[in-house]
C-alpha positions in Angstrom: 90.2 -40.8 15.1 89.2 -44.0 13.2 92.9 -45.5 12.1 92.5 -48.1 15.2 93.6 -51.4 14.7 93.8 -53.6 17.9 94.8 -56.9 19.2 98.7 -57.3 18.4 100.2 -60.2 21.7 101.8 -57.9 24.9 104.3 -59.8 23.8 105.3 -58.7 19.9 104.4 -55.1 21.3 107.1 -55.3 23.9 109.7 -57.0 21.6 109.2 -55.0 18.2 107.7 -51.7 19.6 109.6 -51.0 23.1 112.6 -53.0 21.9 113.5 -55.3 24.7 114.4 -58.8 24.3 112.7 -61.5 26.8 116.0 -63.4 26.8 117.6 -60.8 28.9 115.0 -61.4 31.9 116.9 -64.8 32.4 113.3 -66.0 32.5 112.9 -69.3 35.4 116.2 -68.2 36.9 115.0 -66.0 39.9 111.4 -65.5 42.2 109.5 -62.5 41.9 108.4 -61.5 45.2 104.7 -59.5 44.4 104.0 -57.0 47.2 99.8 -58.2 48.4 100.6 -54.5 50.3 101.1 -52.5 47.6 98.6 -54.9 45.7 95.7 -54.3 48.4 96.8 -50.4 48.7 95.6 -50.4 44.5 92.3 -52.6 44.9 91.0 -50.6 47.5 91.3 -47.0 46.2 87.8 -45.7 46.0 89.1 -43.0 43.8 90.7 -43.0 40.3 93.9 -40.5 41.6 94.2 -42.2 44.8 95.4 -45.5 42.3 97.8 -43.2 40.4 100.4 -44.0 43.3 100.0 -47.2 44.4 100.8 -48.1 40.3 104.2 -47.0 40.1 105.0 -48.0 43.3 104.0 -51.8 41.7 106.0 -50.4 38.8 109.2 -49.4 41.1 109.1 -52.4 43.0 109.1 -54.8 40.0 111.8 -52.7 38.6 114.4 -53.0 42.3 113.8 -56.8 42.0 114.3 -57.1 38.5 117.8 -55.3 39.0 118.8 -57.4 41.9 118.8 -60.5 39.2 119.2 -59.1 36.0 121.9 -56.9 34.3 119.2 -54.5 32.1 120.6 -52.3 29.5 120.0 -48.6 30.9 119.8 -46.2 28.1 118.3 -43.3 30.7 117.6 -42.9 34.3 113.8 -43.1 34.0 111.1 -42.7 36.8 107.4 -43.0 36.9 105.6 -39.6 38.0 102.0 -39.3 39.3 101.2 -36.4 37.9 97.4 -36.1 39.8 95.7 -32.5 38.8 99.4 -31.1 37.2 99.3 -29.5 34.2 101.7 -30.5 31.2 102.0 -27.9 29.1 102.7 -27.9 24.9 103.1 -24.6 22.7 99.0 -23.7 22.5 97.4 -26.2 24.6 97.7 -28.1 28.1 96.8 -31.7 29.2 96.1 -33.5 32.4 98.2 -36.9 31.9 97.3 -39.1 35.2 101.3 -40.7 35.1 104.6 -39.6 32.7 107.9 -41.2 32.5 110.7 -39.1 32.5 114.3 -39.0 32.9 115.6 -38.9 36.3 117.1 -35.8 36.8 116.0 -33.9 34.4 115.0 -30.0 34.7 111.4 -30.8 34.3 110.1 -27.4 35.1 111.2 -24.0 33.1 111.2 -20.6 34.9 107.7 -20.0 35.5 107.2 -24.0 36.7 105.4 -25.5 34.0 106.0 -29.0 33.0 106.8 -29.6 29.5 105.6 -31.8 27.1 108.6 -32.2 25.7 110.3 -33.5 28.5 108.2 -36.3 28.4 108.8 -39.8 26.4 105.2 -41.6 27.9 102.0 -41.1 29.4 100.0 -43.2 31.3 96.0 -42.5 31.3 93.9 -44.2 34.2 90.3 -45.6 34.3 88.3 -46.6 37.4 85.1 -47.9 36.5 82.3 -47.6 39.2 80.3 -49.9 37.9 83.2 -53.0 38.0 81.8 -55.9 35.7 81.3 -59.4 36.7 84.4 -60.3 35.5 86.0 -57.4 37.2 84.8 -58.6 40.8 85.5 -62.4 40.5 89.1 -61.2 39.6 89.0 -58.8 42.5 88.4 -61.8 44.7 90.7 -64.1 42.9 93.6 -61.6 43.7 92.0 -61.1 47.6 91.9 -65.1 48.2 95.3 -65.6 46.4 98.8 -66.4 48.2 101.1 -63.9 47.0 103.9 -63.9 48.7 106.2 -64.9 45.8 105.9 -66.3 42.0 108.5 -68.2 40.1 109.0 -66.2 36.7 108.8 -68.6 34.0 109.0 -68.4 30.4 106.6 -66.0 28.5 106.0 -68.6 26.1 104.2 -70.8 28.9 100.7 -68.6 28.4 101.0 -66.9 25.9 102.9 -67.2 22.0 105.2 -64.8 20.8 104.7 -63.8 17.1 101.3 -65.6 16.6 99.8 -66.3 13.1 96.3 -65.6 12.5 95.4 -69.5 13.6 96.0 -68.0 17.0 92.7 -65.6 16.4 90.4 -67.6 15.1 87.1 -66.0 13.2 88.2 -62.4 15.0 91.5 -62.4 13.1 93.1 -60.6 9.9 96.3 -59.8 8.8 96.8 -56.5 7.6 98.3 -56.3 4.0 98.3 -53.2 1.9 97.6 -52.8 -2.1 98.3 -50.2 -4.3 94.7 -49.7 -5.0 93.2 -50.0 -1.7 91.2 -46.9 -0.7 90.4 -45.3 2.4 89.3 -47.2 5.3 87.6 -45.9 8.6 88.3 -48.2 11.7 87.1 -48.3 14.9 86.5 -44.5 16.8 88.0 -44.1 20.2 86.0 -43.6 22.9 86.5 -40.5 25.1 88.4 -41.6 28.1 91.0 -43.3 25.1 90.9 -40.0 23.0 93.1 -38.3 26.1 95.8 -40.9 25.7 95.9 -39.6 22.4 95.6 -36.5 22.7 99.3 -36.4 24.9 100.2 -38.2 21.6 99.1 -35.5 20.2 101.2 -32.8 22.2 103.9 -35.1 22.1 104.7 -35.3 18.2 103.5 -31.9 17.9 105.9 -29.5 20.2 109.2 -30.3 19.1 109.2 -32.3 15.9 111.8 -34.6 17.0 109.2 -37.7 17.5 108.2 -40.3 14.8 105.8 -42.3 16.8 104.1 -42.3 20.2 103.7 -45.2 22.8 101.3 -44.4 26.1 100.0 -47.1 28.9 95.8 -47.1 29.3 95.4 -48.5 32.6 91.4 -49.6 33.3 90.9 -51.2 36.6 92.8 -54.4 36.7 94.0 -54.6 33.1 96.4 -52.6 30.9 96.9 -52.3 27.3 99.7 -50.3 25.3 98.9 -47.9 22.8 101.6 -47.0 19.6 100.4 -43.5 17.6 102.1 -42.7 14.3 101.4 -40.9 11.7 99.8 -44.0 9.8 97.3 -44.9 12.6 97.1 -46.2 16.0 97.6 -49.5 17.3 96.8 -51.0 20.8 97.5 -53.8 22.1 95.7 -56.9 23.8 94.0 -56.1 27.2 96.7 -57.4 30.0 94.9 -58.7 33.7 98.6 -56.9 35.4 98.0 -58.2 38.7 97.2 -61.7 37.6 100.1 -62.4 35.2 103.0 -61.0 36.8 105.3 -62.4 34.2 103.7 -59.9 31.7 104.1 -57.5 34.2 107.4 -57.8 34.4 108.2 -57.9 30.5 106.7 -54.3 30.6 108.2 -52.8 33.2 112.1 -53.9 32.2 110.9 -53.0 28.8 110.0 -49.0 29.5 113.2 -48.6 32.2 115.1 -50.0 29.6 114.3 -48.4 26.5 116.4 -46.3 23.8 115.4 -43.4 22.6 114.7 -44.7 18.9 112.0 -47.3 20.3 110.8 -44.1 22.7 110.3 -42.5 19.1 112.6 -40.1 18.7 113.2 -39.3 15.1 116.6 -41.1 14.3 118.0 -39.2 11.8 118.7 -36.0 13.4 121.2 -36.6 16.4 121.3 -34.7 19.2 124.6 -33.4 20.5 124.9 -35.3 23.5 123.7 -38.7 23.5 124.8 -39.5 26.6 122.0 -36.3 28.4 118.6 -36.2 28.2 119.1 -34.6 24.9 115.6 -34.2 23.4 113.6 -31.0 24.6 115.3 -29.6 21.5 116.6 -30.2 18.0 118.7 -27.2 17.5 121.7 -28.0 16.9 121.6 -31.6 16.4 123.7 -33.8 13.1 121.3 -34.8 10.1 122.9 -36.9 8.5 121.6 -38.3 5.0 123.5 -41.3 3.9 122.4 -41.1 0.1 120.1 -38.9 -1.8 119.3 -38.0 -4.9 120.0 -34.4 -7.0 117.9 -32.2 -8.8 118.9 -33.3 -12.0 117.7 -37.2 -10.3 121.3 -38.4 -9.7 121.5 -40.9 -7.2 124.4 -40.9 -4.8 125.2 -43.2 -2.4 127.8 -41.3 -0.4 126.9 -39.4 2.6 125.7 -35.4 3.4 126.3 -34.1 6.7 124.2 -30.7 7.6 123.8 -29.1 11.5 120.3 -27.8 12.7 120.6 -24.1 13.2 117.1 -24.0 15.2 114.0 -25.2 16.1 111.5 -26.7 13.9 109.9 -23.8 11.5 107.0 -25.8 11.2 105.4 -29.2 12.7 102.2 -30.6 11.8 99.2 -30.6 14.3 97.9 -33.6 13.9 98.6 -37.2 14.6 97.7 -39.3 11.3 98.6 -37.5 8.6 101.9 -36.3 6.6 103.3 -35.0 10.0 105.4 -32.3 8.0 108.3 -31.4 10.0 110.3 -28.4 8.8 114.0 -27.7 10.1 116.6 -24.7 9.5 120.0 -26.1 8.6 123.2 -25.5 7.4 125.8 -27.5 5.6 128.0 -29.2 8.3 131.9 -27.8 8.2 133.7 -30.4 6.5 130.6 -31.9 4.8 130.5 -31.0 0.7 127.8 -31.6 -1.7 127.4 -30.5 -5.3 125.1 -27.3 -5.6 125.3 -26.7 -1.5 127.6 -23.6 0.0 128.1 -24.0 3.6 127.1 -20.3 4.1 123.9 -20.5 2.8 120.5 -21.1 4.9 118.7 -24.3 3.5 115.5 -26.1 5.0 115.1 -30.1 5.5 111.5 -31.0 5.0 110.1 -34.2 6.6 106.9 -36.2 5.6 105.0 -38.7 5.4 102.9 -39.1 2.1 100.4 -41.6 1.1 101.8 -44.5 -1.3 99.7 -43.7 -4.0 100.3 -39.3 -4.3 102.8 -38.1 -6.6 106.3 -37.7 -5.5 106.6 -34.4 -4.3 110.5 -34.0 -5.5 109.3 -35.7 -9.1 106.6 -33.2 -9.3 108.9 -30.3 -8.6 111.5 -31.2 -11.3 108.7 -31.8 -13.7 107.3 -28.2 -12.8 110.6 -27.0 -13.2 111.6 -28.2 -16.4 108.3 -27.6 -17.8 108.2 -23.3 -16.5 111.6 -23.1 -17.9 114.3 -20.3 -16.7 112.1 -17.1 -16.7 109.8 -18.8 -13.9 111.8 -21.0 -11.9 113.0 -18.5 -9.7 109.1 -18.6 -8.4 109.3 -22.4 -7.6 111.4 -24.3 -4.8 115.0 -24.8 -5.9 115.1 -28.4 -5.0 118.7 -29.2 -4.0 118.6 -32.8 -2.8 116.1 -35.9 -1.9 115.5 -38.8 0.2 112.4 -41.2 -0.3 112.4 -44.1 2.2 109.5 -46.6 1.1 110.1 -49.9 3.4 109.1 -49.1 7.3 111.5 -52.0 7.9 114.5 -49.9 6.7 116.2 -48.5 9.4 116.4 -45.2 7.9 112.5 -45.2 8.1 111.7 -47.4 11.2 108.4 -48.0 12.1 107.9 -51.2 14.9 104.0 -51.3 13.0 106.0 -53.0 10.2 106.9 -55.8 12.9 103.4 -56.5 14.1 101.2 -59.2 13.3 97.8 -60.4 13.9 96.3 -57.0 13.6 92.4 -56.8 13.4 90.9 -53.8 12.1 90.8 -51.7 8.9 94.6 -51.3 7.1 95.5 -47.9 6.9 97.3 -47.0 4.0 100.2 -47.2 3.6 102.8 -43.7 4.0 106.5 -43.6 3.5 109.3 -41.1 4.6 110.2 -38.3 2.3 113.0 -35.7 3.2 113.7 -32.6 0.9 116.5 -30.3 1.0 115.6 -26.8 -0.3 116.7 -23.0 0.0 115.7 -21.1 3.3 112.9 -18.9 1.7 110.9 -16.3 3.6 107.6 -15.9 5.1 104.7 -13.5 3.7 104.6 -12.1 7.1 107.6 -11.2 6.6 107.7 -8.6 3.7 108.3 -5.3 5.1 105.6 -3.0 2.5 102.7 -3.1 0.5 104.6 -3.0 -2.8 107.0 -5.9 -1.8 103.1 -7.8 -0.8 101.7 -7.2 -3.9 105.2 -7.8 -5.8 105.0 -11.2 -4.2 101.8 -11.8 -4.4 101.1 -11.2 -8.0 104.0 -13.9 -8.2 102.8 -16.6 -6.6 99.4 -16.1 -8.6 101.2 -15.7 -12.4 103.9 -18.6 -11.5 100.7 -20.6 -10.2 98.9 -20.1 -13.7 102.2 -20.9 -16.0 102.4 -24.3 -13.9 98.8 -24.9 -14.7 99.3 -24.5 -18.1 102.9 -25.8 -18.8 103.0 -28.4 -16.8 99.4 -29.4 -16.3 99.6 -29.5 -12.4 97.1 -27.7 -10.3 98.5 -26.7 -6.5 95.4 -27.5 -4.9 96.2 -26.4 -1.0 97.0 -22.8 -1.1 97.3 -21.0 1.9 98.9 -18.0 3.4 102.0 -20.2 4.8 103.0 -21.4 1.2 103.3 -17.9 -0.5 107.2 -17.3 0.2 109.6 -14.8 -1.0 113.8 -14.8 -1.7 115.6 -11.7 -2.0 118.2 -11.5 -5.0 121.5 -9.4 -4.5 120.0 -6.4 -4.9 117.5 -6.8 -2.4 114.4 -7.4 -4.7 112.0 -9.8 -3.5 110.3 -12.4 -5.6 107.3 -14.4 -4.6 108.3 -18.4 -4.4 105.2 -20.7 -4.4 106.6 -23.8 -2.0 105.1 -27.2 -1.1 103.9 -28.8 -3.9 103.0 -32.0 -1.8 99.2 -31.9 -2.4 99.7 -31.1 -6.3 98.4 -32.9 -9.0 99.0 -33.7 -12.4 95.7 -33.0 -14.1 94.3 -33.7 -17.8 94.9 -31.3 -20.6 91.1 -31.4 -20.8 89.5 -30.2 -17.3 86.5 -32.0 -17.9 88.3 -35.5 -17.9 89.8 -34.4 -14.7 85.7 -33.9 -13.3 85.0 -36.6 -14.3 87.9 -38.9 -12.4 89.3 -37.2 -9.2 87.0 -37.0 -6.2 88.9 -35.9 -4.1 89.3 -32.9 -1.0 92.2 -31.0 -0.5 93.1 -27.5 1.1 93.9 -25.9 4.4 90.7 -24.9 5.7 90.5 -21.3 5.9 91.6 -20.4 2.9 89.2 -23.5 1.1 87.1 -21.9 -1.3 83.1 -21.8 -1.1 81.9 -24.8 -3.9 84.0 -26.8 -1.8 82.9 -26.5 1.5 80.0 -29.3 1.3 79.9 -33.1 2.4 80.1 -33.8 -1.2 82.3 -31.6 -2.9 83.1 -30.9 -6.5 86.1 -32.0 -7.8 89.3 -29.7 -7.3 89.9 -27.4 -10.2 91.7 -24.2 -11.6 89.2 -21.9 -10.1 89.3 -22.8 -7.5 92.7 -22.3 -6.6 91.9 -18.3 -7.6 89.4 -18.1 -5.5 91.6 -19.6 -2.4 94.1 -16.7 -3.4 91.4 -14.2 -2.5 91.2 -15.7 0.8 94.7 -15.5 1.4 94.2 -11.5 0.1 91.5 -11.0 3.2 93.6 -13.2 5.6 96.5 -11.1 5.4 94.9 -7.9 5.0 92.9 -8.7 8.3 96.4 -9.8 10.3 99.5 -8.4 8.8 101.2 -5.3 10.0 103.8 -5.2 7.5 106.2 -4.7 10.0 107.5 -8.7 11.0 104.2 -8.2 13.4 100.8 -10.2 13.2 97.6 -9.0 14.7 96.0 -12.0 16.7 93.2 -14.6 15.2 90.4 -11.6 14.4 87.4 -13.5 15.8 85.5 -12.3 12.2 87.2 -15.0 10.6 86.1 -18.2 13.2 83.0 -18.7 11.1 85.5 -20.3 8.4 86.6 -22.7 10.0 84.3 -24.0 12.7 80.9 -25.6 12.8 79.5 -27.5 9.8 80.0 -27.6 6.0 77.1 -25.2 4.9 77.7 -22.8 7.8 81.4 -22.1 7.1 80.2 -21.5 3.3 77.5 -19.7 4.1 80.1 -17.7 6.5 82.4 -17.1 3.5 79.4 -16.0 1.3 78.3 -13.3 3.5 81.9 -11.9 3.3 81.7 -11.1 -0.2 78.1 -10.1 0.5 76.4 -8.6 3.4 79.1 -8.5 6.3 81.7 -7.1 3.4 81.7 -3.3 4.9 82.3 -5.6 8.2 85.4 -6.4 7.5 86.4 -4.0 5.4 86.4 -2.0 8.5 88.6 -4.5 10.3 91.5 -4.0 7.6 94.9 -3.3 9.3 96.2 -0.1 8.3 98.8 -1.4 6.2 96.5 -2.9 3.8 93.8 -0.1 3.8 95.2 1.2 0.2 93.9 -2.0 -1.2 90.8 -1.8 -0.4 90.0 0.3 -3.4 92.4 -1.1 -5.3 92.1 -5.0 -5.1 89.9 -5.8 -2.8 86.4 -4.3 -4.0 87.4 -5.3 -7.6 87.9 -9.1 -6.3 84.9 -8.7 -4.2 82.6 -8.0 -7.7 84.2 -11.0 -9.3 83.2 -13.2 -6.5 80.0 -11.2 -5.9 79.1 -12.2 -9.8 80.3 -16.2 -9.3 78.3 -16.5 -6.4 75.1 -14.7 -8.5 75.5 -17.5 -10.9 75.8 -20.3 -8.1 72.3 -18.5 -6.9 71.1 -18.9 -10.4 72.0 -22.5 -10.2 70.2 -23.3 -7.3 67.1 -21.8 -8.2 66.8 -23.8 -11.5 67.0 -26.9 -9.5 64.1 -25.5 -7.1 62.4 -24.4 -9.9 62.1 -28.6 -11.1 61.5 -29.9 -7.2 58.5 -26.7 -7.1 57.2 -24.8 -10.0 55.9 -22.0 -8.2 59.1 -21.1 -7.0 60.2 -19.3 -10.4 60.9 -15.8 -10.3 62.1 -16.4 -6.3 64.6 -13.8 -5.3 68.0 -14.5 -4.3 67.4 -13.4 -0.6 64.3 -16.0 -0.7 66.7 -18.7 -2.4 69.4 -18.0 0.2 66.8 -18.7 3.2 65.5 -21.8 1.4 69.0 -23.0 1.0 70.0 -22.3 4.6 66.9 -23.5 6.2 66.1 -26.9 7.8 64.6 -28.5 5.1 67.2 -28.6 2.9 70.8 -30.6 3.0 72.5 -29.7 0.1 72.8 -33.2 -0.9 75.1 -34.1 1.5 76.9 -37.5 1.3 79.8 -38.5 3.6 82.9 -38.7 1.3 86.0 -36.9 2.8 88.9 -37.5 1.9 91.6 -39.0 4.4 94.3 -35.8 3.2 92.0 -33.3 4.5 94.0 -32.5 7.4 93.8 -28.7 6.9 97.9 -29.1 7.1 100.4 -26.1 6.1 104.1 -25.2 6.6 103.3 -21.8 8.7 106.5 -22.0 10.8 104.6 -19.5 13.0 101.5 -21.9 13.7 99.1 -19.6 13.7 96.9 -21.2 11.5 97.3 -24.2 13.6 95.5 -22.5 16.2 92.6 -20.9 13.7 92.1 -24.5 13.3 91.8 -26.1 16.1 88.9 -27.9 17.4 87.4 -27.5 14.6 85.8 -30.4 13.0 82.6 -30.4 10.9 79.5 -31.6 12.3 78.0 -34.7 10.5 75.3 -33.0 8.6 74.1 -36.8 7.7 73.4 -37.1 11.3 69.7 -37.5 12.8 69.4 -34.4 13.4 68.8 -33.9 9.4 66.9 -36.8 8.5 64.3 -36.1 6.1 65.9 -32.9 4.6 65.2 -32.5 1.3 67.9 -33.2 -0.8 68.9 -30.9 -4.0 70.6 -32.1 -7.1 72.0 -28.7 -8.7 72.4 -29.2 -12.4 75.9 -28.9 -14.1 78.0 -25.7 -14.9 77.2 -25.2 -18.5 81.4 -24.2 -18.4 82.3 -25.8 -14.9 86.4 -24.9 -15.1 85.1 -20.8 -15.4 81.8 -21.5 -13.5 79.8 -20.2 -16.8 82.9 -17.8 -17.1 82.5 -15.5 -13.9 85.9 -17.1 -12.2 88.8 -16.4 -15.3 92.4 -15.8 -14.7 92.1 -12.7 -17.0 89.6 -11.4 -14.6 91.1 -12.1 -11.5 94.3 -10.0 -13.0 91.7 -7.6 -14.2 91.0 -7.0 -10.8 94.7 -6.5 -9.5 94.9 -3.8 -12.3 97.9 -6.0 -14.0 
């Protein structure tokens, strides 16, 4: 992760982030008695776990005097748990936090005794270093020699300033601003002890889809620092000395007993049923509420719509910076009306967070809309309603980042909130034959054409989870091409579009072979057919047909792990000598396609990737003259040997996030873990590098990738 910005004052953080106003300490007007016991017990642990207690028993104790002098608003019972060598568990994955805050009382365990990530708001992750520093030991001894039986608490402002200017940071300072042209920036990495803290984060947003930010405590020997993930970047704050500036101490701790649950960063929008509970292992049935949107004929209205969540999430994003797609089932609320809405009908709410500078994804739907016309729009989303938020200081969209000055590091850019309102369609998976499959799937791919050429917008991030069906009256099903967040409007001409948009897109298993390199092409038409055949092998090695799913089949791993060449090579060897490999690991239900799409798509490919060979060996042929006449076995083990890199640059682009809407996840596991080596690296200096000569016709790839023969090979 390298959206790190650091430095913002323990002070702003507490105040804009965790909500708590420092007037409500009645700062000078009591003595904080520090306990040297409870002190000592921390300093002497030899071992990181054996500090684990000792902390929140500091944290507790702060807390029983701070209540003895000061009325604190008390949103939730919360309680600091060491956690030790327990296991908090999320829907794929389980994590080790070292502390979690969670509300007293709570049912923390289910059935079998796991504890749940989404029980809990915070995590705390602990350091001990071994090796203290200098530093580290004169403050050891500092706090040894010190009196401590008591401290006057005395006005934050004394030390430290609240809402400090960039004065206050001299030459290490910068505020971070944002412009509409600003590009990608990479900040500082995390380093690995950090990278757990985030990963609870991680869980956190992840499991229920109820979060909109993340805070967690990094405590390293003496010092702590707070830590805020959203799905713009990650901020932390100054390092705080705890035990030397109890005043600090103190803000913290009436902070985190005293927070709400929007500064805990619980979405705000939808509302649980019972405020009053610990009300957030779950969104079902919770109010959305959206106090204006806009229709699908782009008429604003400022009155409200009211609509009930009928379940859990179908879909949450894993990932922490990103869109963070969130997709709910809901209903329209009894009593609630809306133009276009029936309150018997199944509709989805769809939450993200775009980049500034993409195309709105309700604007682009209309315009595809309008542009297909009647006879196709039953094969695109049937936007109902939107809501764009652009100002993180609007309520509706809060995000404490918006609050926090002094900031050094790299600005991120810039997202906004975005909710859509849209039909309940169906899942692939979910078809019930091979008819209704290739009914829906010749859909998708025809609809997906007539958009490219009607209303000059290519998809760009197909995948088996955005191929949807609906189901008229009479029970036919008609394939529905959803999520049209990554589209983009392209050029009539294509090669204008090469020769401006450099930019990666896609949800990695299904990302086609030319683009699977450190410096990829630009997205085009063809490329999108190509991803449609690997959605065609995808489901063929998976789906039952049945509502079932065959687990991940270990054949397709080599897609989506290890570097960029070896996941292309992986996908070349599909279409070429591990084909009959995986023919053979067809499900049943798609074994009549073999014949009849499957080996006709295969040739298509087989002849592209001919021509890519041919490609490569002309550029050989200029680097070594006595290469010419090579065979394409030779070529391939020159090109996959060590002395050649492809001509690798490091140019990813930030959207990359191999994101889809697969309400079932699976695809989030296939990708997990999973991200490319560095092929720029030192382990491939002095490769040689390859400059492959243009396409003669680069939107057909010298015309072996058509529509018309991709259709040939479906036999429509």
């Amino acid at each position: 992760m390298d959206n790190l910005q650091e430095g913002v004052f323990i002070q702003d953080f507490v105040q804009h982030v965790l909500g708590f106003n420092r007037a409500s300490l009645q700062l000078g007007n009591w003595t904080y008695s520090r306990r040297r016991d409870l002190m000592e017990e921390y300093l002497d642990c030899a071992s990181e776990p054996g500090r684990y207690k000792p902390f929140c028993s500091l944290f507790e104790d702060a807390y029983s005097q701070l209540l003895e002098h000061v009325d604190l608003p008390k949103h939730f019972n919360l309680k600091l748990c060491p956690l030790g060598s327990t296991r908090a568990h999320g829907d794929y994955n389980y994590r080790k936090p070292d502390i979690i805050v969670v509300g007293e009382g709570v049912e923390k365990y289910e059935s079998d005794g796991k504890l749940l990530f989404k029980e809990i708001p915070l995590c705390m992750e602990f350091k001990k270093n071994f090796k203290p520093s200098q530093k580290q030991r004169e403050e050891t001894k500092r706090l040894r020699a010190g009196s401590f039986s008591s401290e006057l608490v005395n006005s934050l402002q004394s030390k430290r300033k609240m809402d400090s200017g960039i004065e206050d940071r001299g030459k290490q300072a910068r505020v971070t601003t944002q412009t509409d042209d600003e590009a990608q920036v990479k900040g500082k990495q995390l380093t690995a002890d950090k990278q757990q803290l985030a990963h609870y984060a991680l869980e956190s947003l992840y499991n229920i889809g109820n979060r909109r930010f993340i805070i967690g405590i990094f405590v390293k020997d003496l010092t702590l620092s707070l830590w805020y993930f959203d799905r713009i970047g990650v901020i932390k704050s100054e390092e705080l000395y705890f035990l030397l500036e109890p005043e600090l101490f103190m803000f913290i701790v009436a902070a985190v007993y005293s927070c709400d649950s929007e500064h805990l960063g619980y979405e705000p929008l939808p509302q649980p049923p019972d405020r009053d509970g610990w009300p957030f292992s779950s969104i079902k049935d919770s109010t959305l509420t959206l106090p204006c949107y806009s229709t699908s004929d782009l008429q604003d209205v400022d009155a409200p719509v009211t609509f009930i969540v009928s379940g859990e999430a179908l879909h949450t994003q894993y990932g922490i910076v990103g869109r963070g797609t969130v997709v709910l089932p809901i209903r329209l609320s009894p009593g609630s009306s809306c133009e276009g809405l029936n309150v018997d009908r199944h509709y989805t709410a769809k939450f993200s967070w775009p980049v500034h500078t993409r195309v709105a994804e309700d604007d682009l739907i209309r315009r595809i809309r309008t542009a297909a016309g009647p006879r196709w729009q039953r094969h695109i989303p049937d936007l109902k309603l939107s809501l764009t938020i652009e100002r993180a200081s609007n309520k509706l969209a809060f995000l404490p980042r918006a609050y926090l000055k002094s900031l050094t590091g790299p600005a991120p850019e810039t997202r906004f909130l975005r909710i859509l309102i849209t039909p309940r369609y169906r899942r692939l998976r979910d078809v019930q034959s091979l008819e209704h499959f290739k009914k829906v799937f010749v859909d998708v791919v025809r609809v997906h054409r007539v958009v490219f050429l009607k209303a000059n917008v290519l998809y760009r991030d197909l995948s088996l989870a955005n191929i949807m069906f609906r189901r008229d009256k009479k029970k036919h099903a008609s394939g529905v091409l959803n999520d049209w967040d990554l589209g983009e409007v392209v050029p009539a001409n294509q090669e204008d579009h090469i020769a401006t948009s450099r930019h990666r897109t896609g949800t990695l298993p299904f990302m086609v072979m030319e683009l699977l390199s450190e410096d990829p092409p630009v997205h085009i038409y063809r490329h999108d057919l190509e991803s449609f055949f690997w959605i065609l092998m995808w489901a063929a090695l998976h789906l039952e047909l049945d509502g079932k799913e065959r687990p991940i089949n270990p054949l397709v791993d080599p897609w989506t792990q290890g570097s960029w060449d070896m996941m292309a090579s992986a996908k070349q060897q599909v279409i070429g000598s591990k084909f009959l490999e995986y023919i053979s690991a067809i499900t049943p239900a798609f074994q009549p396609l073999v014949d009849e799409w499957i080996w006709p798509l295969r040739r298509l490919f087989s002849s592209y990737d001919e021509a890519r060979q041919a490609r490569e060996r002309r550029a050989l042929e200029v680097l070594d003259p006595s290469l010419s006449g090579t065979t394409n076995r030779k070529i391939t083990e020159i090109m996959e040997g060590d002395d050649y890199d492809g001509g690798f640059t490091d140019d990813e682009d930030e959207d990359f996030s191999f994101e889809d809407e697969d309400s079932g996840s699976r695809e989030d596991q296939a990708r997990k873990s999973r991200t490319p080596k560095d092929l720029n690296g030192p382990q491939n200096a002095g490769k040689l590098k390859l400059d492959l000569p243009p396409w003669n016709q680069p939107d057909t790839a010298d015309g072996t990738v058509t529509y018309e023969k991709f259709m040939d090979a479906l036999g429509v």
